[in-house]
CHARMM internal coordinates of N, CA and C (Angstrom, degrees):
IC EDIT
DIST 1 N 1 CA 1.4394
DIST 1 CA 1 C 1.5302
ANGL 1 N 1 CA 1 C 108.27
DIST 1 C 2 N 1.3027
ANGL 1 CA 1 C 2 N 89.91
DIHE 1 N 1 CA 1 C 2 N 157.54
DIST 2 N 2 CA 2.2714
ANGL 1 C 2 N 2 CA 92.09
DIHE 1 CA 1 C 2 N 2 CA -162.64
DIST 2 CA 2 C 1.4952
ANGL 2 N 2 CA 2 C 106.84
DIHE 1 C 2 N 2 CA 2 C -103.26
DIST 2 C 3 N 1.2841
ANGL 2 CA 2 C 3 N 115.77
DIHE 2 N 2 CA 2 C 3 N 115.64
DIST 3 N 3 CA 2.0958
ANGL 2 C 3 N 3 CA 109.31
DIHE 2 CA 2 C 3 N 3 CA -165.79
DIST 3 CA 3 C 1.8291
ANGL 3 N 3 CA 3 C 99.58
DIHE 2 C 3 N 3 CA 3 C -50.06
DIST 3 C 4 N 0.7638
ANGL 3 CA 3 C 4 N 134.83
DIHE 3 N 3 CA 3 C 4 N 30.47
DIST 4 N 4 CA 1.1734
ANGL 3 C 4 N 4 CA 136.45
DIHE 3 CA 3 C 4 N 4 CA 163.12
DIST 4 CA 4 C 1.7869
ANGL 4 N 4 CA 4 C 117.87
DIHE 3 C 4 N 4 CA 4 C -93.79
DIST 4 C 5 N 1.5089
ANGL 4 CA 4 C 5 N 81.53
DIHE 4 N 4 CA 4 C 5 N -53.50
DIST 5 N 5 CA 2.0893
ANGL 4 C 5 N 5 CA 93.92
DIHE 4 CA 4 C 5 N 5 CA 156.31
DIST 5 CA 5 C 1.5695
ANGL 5 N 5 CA 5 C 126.97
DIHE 4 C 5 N 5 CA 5 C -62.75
DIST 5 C 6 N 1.1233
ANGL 5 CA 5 C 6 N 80.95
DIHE 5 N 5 CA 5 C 6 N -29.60
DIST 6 N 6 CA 1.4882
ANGL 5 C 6 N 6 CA 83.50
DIHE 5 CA 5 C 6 N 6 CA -172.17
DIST 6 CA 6 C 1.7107
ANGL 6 N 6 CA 6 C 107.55
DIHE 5 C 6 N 6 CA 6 C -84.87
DIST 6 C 7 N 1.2125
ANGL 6 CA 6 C 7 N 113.30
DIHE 6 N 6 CA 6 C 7 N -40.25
DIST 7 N 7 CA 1.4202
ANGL 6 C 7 N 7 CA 113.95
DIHE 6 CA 6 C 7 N 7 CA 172.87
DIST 7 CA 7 C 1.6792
ANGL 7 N 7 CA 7 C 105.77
DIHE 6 C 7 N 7 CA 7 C -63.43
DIST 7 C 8 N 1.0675
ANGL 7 CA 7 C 8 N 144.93
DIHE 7 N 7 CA 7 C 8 N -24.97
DIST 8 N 8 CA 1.1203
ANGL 7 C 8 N 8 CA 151.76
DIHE 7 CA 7 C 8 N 8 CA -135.72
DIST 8 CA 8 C 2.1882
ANGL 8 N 8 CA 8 C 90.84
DIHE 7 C 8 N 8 CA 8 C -137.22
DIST 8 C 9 N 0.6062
ANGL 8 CA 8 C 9 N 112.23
DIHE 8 N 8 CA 8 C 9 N -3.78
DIST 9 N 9 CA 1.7194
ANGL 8 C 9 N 9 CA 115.23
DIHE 8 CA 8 C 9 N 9 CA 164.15
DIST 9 CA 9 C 1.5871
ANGL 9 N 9 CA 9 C 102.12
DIHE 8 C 9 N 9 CA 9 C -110.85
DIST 9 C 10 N 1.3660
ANGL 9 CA 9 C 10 N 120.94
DIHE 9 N 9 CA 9 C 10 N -38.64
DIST 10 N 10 CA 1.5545
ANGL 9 C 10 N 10 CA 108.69
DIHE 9 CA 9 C 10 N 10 CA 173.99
DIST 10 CA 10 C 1.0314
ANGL 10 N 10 CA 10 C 106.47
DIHE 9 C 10 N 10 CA 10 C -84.67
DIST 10 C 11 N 1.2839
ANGL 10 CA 10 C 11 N 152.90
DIHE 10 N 10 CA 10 C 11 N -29.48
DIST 11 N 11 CA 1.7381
ANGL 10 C 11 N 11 CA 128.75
DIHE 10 CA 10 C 11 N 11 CA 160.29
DIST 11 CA 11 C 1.0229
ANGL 11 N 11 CA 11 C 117.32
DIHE 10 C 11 N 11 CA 11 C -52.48
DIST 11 C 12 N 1.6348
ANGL 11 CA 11 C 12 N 125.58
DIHE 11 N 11 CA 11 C 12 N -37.92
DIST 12 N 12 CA 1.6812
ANGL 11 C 12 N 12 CA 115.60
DIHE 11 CA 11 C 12 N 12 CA 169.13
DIST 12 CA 12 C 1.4326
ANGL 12 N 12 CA 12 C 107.26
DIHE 11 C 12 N 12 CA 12 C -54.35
DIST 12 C 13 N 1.4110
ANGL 12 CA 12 C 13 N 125.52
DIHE 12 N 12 CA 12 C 13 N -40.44
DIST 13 N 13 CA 1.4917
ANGL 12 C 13 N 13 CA 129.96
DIHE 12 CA 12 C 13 N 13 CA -176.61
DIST 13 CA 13 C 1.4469
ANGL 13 N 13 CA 13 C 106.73
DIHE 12 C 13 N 13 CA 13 C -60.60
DIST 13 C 14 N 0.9556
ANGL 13 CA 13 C 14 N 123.84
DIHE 13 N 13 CA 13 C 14 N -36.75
DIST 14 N 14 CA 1.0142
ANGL 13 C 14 N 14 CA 134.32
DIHE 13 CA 13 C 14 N 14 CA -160.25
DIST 14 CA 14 C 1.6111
ANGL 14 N 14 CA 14 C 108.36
DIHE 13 C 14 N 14 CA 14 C -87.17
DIST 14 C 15 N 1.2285
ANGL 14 CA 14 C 15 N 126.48
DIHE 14 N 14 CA 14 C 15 N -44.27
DIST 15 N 15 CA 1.5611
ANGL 14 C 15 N 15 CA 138.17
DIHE 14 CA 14 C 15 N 15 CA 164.92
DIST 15 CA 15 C 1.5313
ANGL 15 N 15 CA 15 C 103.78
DIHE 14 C 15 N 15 CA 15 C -51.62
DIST 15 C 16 N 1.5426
ANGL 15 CA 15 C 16 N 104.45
DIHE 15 N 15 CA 15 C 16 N -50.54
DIST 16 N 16 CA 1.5286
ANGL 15 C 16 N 16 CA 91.24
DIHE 15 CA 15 C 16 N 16 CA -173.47
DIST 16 CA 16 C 1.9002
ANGL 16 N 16 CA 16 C 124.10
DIHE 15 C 16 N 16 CA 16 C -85.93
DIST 16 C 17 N 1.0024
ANGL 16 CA 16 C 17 N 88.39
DIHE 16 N 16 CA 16 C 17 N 0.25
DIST 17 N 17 CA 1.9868
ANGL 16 C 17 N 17 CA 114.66
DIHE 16 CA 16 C 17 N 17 CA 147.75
DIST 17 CA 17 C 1.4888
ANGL 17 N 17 CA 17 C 126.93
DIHE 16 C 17 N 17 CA 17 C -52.87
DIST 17 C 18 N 1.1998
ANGL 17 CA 17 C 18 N 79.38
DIHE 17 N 17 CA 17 C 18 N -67.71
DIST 18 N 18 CA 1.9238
ANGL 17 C 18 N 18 CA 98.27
DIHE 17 CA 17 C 18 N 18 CA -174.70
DIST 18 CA 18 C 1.5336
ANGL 18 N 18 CA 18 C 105.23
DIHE 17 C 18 N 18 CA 18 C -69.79
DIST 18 C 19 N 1.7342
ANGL 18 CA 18 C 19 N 121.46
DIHE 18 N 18 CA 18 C 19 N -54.96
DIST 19 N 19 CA 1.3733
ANGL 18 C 19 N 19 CA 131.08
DIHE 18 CA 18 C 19 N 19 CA 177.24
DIST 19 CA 19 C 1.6001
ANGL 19 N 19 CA 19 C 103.63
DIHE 18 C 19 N 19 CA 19 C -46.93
DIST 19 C 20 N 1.5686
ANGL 19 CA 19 C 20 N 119.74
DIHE 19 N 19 CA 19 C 20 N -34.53
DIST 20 N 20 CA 1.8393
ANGL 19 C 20 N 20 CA 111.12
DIHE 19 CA 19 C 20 N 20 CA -175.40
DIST 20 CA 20 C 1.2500
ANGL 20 N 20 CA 20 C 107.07
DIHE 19 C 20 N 20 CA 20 C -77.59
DIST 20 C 21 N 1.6200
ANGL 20 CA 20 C 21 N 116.30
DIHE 20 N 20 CA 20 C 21 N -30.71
DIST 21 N 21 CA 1.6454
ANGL 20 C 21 N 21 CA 111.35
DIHE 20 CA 20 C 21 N 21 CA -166.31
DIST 21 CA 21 C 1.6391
ANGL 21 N 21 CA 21 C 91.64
DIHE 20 C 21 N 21 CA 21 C -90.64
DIST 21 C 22 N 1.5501
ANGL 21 CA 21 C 22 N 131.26
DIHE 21 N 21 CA 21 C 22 N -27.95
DIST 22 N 22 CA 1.5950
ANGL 21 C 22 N 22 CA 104.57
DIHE 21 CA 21 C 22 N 22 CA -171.42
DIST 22 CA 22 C 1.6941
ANGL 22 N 22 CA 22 C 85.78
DIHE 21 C 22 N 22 CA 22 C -73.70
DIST 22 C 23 N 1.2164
ANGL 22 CA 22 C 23 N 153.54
DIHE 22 N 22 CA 22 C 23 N -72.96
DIST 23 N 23 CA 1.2986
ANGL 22 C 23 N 23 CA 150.68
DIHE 22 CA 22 C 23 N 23 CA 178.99
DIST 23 CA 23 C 1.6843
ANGL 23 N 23 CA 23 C 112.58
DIHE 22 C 23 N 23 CA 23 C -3.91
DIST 23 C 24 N 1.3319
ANGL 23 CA 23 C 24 N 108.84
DIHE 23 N 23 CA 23 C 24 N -70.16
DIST 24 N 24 CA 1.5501
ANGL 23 C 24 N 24 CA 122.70
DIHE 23 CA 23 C 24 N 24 CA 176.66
DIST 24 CA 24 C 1.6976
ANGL 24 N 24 CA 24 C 102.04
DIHE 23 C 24 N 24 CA 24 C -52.45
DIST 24 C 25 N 1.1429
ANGL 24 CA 24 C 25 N 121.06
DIHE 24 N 24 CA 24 C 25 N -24.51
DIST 25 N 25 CA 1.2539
ANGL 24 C 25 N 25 CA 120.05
DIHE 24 CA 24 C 25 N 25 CA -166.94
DIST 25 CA 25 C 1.7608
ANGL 25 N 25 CA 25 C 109.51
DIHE 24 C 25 N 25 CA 25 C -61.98
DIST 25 C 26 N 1.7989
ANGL 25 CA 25 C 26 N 79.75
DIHE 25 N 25 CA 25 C 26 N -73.29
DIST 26 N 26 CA 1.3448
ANGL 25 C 26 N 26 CA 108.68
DIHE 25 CA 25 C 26 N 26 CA 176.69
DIST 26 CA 26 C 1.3696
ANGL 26 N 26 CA 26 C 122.24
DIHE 25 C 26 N 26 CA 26 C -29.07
DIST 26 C 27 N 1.1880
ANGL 26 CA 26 C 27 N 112.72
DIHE 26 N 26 CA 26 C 27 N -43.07
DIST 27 N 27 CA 1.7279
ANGL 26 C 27 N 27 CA 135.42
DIHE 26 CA 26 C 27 N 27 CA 170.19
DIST 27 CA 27 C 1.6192
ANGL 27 N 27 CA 27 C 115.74
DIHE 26 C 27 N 27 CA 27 C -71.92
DIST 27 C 28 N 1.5826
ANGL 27 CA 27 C 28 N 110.06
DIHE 27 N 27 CA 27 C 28 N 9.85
DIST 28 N 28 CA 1.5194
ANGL 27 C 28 N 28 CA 83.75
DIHE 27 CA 27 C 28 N 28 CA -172.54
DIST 28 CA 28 C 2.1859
ANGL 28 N 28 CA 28 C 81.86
DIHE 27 C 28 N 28 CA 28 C -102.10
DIST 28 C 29 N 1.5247
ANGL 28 CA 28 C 29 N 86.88
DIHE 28 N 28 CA 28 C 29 N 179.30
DIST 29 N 29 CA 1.9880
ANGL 28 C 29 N 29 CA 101.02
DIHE 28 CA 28 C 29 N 29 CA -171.82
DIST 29 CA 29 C 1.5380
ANGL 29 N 29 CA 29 C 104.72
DIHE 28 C 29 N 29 CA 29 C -70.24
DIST 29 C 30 N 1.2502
ANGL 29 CA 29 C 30 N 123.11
DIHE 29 N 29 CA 29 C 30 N -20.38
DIST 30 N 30 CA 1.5971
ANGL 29 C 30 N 30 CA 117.07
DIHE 29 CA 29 C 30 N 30 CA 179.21
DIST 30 CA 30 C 1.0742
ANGL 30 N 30 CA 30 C 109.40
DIHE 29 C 30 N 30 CA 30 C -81.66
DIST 30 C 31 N 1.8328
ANGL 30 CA 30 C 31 N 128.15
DIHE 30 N 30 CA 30 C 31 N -36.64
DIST 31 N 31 CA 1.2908
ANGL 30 C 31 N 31 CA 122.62
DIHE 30 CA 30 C 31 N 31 CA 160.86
DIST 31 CA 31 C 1.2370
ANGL 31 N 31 CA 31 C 144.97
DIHE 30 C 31 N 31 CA 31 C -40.92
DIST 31 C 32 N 1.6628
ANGL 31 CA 31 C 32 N 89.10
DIHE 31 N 31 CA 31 C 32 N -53.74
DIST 32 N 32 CA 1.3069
ANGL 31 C 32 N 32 CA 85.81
DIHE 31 CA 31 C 32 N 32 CA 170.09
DIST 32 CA 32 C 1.5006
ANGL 32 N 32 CA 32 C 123.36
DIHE 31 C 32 N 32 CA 32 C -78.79
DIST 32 C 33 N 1.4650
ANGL 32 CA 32 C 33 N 123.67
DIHE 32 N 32 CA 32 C 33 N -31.87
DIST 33 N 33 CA 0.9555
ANGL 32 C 33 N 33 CA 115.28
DIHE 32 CA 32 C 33 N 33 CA 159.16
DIST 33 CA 33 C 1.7105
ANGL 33 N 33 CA 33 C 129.80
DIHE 32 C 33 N 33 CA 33 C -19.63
DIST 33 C 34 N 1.5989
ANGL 33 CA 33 C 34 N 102.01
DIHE 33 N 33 CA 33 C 34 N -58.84
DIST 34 N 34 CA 1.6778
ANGL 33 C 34 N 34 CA 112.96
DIHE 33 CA 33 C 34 N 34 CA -178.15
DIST 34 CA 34 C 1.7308
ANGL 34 N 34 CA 34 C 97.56
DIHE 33 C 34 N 34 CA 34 C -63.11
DIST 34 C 35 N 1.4801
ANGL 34 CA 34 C 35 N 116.61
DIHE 34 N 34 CA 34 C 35 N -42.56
DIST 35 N 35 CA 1.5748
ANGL 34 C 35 N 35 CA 87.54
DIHE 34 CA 34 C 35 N 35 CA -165.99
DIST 35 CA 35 C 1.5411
ANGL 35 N 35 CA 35 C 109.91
DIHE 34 C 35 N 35 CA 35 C -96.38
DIST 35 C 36 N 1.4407
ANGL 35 CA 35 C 36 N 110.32
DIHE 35 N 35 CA 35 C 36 N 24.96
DIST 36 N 36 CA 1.3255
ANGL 35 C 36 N 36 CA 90.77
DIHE 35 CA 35 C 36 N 36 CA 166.76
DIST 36 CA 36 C 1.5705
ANGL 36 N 36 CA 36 C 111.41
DIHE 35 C 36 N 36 CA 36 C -90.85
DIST 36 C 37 N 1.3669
ANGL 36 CA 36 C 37 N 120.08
DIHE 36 N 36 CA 36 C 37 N -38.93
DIST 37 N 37 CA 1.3152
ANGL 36 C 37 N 37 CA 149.86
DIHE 36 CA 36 C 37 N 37 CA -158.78
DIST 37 CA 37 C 1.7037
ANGL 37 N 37 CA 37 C 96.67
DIHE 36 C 37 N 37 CA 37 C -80.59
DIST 37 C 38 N 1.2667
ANGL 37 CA 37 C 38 N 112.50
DIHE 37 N 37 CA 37 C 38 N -38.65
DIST 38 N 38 CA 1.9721
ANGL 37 C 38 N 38 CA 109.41
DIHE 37 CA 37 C 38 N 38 CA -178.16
DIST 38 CA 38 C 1.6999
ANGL 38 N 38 CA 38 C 103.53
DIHE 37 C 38 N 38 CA 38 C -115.01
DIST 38 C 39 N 1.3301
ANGL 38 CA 38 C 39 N 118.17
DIHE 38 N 38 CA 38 C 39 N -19.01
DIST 39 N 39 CA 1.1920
ANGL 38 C 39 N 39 CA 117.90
DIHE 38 CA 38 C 39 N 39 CA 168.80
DIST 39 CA 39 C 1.6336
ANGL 39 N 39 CA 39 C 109.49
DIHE 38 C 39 N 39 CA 39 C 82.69
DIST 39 C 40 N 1.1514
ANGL 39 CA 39 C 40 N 109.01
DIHE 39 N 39 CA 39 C 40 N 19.09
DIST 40 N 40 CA 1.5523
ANGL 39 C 40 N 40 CA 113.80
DIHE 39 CA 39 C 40 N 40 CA 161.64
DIST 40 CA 40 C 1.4609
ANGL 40 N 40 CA 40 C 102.07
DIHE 39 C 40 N 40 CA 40 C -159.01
DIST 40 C 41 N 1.7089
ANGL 40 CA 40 C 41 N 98.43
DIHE 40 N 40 CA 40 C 41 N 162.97
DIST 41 N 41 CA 1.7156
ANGL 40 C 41 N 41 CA 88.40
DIHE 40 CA 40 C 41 N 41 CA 177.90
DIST 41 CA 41 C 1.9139
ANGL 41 N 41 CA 41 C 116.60
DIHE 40 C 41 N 41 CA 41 C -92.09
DIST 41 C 42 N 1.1937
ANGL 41 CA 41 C 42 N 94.66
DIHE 41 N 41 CA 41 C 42 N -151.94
DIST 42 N 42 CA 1.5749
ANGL 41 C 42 N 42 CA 108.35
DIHE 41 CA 41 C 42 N 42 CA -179.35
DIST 42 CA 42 C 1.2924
ANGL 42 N 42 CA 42 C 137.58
DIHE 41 C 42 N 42 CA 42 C -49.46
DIST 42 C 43 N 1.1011
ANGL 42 CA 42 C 43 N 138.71
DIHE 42 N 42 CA 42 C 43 N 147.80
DIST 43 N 43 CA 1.9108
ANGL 42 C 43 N 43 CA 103.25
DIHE 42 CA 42 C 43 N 43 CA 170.19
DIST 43 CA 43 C 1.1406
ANGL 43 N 43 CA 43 C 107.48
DIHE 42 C 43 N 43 CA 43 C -89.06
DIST 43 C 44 N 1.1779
ANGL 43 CA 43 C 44 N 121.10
DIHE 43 N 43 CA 43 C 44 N -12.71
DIST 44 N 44 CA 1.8359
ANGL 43 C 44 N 44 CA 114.08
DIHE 43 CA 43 C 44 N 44 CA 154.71
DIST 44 CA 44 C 1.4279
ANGL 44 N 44 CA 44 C 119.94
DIHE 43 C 44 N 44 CA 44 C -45.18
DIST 44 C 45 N 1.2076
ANGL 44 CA 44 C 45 N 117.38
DIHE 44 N 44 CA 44 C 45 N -54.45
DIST 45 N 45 CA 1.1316
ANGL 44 C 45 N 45 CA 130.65
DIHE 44 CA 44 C 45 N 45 CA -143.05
DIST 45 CA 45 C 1.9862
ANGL 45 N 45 CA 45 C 83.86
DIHE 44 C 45 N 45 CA 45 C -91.78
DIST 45 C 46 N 1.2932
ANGL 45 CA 45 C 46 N 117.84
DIHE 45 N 45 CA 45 C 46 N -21.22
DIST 46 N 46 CA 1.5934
ANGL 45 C 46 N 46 CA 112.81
DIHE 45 CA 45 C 46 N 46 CA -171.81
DIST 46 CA 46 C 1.4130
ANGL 46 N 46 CA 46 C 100.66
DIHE 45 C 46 N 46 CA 46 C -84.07
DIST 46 C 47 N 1.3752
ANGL 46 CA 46 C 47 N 116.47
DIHE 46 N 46 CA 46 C 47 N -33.87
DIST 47 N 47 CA 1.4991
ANGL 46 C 47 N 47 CA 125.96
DIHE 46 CA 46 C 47 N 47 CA 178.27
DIST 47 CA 47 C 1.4183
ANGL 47 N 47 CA 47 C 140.39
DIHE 46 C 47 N 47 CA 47 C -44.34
DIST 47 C 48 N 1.9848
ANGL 47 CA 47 C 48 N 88.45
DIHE 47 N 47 CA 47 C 48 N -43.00
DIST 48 N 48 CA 1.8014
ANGL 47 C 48 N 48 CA 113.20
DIHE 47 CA 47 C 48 N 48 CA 158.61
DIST 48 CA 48 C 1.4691
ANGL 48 N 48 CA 48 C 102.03
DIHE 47 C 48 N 48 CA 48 C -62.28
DIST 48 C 49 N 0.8179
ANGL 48 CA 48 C 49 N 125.45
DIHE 48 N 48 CA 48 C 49 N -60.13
DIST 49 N 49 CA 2.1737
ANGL 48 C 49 N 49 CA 133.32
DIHE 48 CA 48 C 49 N 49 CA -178.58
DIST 49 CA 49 C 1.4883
ANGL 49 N 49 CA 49 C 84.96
DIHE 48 C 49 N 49 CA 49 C -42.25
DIST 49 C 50 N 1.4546
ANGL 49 CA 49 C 50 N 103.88
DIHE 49 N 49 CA 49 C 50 N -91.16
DIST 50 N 50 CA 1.7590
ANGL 49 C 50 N 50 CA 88.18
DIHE 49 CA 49 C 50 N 50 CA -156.15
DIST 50 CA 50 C 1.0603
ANGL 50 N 50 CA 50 C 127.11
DIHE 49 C 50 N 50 CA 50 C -74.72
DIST 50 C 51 N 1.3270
ANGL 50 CA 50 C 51 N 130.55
DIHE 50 N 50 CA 50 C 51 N 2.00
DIST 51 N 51 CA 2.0045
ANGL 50 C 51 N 51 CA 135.78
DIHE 50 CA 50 C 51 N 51 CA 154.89
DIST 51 CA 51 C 1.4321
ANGL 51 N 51 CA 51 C 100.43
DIHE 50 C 51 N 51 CA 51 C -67.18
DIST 51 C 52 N 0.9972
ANGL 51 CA 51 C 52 N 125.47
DIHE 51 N 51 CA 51 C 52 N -32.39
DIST 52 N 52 CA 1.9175
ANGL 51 C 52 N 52 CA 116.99
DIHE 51 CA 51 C 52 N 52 CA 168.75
DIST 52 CA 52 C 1.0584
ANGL 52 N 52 CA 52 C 118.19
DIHE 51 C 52 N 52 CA 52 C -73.56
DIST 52 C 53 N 1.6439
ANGL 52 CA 52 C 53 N 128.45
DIHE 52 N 52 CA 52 C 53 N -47.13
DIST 53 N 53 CA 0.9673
ANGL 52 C 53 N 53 CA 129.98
DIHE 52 CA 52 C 53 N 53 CA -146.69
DIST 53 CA 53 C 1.8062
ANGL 53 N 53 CA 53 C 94.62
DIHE 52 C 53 N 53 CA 53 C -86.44
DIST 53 C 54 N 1.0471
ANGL 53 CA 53 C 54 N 116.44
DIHE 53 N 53 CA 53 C 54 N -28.20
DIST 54 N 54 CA 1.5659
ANGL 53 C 54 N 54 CA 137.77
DIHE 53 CA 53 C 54 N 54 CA 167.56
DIST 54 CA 54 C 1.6639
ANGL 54 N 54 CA 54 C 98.77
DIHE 53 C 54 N 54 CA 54 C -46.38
DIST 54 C 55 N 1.4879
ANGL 54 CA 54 C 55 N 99.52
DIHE 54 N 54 CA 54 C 55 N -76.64
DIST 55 N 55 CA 1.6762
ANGL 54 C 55 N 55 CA 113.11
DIHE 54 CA 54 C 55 N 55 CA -171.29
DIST 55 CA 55 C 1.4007
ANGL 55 N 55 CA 55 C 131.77
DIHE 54 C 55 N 55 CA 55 C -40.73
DIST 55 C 56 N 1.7306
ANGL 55 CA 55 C 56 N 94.79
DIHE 55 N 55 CA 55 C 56 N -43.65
DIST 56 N 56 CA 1.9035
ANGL 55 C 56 N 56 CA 123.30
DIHE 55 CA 55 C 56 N 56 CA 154.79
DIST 56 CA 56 C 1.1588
ANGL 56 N 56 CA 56 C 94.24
DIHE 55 C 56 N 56 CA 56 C -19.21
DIST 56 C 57 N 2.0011
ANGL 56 CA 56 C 57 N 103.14
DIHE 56 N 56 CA 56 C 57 N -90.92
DIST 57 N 57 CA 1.6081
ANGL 56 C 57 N 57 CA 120.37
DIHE 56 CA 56 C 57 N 57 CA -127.59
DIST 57 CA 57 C 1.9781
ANGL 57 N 57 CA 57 C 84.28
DIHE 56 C 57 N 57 CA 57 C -73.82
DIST 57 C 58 N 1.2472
ANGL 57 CA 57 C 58 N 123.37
DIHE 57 N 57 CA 57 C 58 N -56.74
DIST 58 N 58 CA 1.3192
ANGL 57 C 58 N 58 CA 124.30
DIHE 57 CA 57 C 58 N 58 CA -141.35
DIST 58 CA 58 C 2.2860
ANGL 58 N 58 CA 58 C 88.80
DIHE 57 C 58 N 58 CA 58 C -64.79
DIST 58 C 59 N 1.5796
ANGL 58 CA 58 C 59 N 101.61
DIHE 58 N 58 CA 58 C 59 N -23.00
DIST 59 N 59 CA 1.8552
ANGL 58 C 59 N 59 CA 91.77
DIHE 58 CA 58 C 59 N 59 CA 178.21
DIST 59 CA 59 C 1.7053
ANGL 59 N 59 CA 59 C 107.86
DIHE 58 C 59 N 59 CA 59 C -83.68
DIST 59 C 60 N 1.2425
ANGL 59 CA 59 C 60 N 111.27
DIHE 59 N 59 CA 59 C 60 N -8.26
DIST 60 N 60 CA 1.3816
ANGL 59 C 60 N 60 CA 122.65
DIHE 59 CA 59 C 60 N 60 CA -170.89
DIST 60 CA 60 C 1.5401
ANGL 60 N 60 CA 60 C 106.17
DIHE 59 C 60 N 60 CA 60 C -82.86
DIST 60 C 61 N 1.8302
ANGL 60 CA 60 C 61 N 112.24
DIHE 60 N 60 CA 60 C 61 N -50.70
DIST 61 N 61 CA 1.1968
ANGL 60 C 61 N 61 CA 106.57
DIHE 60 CA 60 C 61 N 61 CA -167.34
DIST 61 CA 61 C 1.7583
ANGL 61 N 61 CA 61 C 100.11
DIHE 60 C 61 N 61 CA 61 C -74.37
DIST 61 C 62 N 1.3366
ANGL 61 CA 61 C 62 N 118.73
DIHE 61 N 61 CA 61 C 62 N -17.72
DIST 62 N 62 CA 1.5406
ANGL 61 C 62 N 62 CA 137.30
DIHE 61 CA 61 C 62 N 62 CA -155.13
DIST 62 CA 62 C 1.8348
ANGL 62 N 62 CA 62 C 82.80
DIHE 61 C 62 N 62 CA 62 C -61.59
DIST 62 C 63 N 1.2570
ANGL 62 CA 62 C 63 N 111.76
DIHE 62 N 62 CA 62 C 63 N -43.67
DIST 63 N 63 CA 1.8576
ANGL 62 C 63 N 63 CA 119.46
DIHE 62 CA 62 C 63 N 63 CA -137.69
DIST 63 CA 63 C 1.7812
ANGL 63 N 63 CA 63 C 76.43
DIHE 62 C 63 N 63 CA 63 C -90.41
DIST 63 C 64 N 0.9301
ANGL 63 CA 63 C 64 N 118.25
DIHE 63 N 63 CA 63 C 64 N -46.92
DIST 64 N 64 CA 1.7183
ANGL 63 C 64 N 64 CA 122.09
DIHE 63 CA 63 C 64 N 64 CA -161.32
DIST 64 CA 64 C 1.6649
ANGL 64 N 64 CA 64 C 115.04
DIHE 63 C 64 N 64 CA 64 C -42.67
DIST 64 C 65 N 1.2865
ANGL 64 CA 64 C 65 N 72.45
DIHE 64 N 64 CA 64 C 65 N -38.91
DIST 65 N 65 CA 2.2024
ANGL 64 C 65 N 65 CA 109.86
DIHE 64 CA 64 C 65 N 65 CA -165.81
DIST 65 CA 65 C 2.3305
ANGL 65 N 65 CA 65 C 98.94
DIHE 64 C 65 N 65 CA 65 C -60.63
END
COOR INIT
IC SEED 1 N 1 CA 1 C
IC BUILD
């Protein structure tokens, strides 16, 4: 396997890391608390979303290559 795959299989690993803990986040009682009351959540909690959603495309385009 070519360290190109391999770097590019642990960012997918890695997206689907970040996507469980912003998820778990979302679910804890202070969260929701904040997004009921401001109507969005945390920037913590947005950070897991877009550090995954980042990790996805950049292991996705990695595998394409």
């Amino acid at each position: 396997m070519k360290p190109n795959q391999i770097i590019a299989i642990a960012l997918l690993i890695g997206a689907v890391v970040l996507a469980y803990f912003g998820y778990q986040s979302t679910q804890s009682l202070t969260e929701q608390v904040h997004e009921s009351l401001t109507g969005r959540f945390t920037d913590e909690t947005v950070w897991y979303f877009v550090l995954a959603a980042v990790c996805a495309v950049a292991g996705f385009v990695m595998l394409r290559r």
